[in-house]
C-alpha positions as CSV (number, residue, x, y, z in Angstrom):
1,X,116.9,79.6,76.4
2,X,119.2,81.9,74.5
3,X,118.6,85.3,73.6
4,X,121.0,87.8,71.2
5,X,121.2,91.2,72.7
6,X,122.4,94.8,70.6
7,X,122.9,96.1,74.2
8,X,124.5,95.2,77.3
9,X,121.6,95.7,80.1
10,X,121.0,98.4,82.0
11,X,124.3,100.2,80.4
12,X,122.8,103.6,80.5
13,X,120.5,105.5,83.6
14,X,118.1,107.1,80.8
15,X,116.2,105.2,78.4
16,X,114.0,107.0,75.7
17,X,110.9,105.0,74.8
18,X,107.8,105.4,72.7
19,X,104.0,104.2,72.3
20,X,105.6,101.6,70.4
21,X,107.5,99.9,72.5
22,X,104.9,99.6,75.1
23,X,104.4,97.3,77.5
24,X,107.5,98.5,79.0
25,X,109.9,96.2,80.6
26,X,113.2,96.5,82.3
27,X,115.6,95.0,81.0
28,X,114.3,95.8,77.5
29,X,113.8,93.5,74.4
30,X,117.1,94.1,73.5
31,X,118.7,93.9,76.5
32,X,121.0,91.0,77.5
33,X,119.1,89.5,80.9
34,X,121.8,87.1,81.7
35,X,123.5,89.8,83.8
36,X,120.7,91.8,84.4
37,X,117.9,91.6,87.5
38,X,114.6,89.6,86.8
39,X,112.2,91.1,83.8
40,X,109.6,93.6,85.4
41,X,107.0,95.8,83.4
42,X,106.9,99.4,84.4
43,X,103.1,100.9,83.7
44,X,104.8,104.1,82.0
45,X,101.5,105.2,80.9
46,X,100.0,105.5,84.1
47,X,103.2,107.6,85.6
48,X,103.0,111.1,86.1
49,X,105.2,113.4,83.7
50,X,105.6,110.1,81.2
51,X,108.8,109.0,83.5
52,X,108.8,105.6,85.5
53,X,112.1,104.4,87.9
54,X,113.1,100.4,87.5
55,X,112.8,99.4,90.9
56,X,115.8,97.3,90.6
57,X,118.2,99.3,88.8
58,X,117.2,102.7,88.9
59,X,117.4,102.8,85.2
60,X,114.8,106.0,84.1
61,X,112.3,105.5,81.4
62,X,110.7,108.5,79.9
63,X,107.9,108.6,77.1
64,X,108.9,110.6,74.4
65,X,105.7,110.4,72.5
């Protein structure tokens, strides 16, 4: 399995996200997971304020719309 990435995972702390790219997983789509931690899904829509923590890297997700 090989997968192209436009961003090295979990470069930044914040990530913005929107209804669009829901379901929300960390690493995202676009992430490289080859040096990341295993794929999880965060229920952002669920989370209070429209923020969610990755349990693995601490990487914070917040809805923007």
């Amino acid at each position: 399995m090989s997968q192209t990435a436009a961003v090295p995972a979990n470069a930044q702390k914040r990530y913005p996200v929107h209804r669009s790219d829901l379901p929300l997983s960390c690493p995202l789509p676009s992430m490289a997971l080859w040096n990341s931690h295993p794929r999880v899904y965060l229920p952002i829509e669920k989370a209070s304020g429209g923020e969610v923590r990755c349990p693995y890297c601490g990487s914070i997700f917040t809805l923007v719309d």
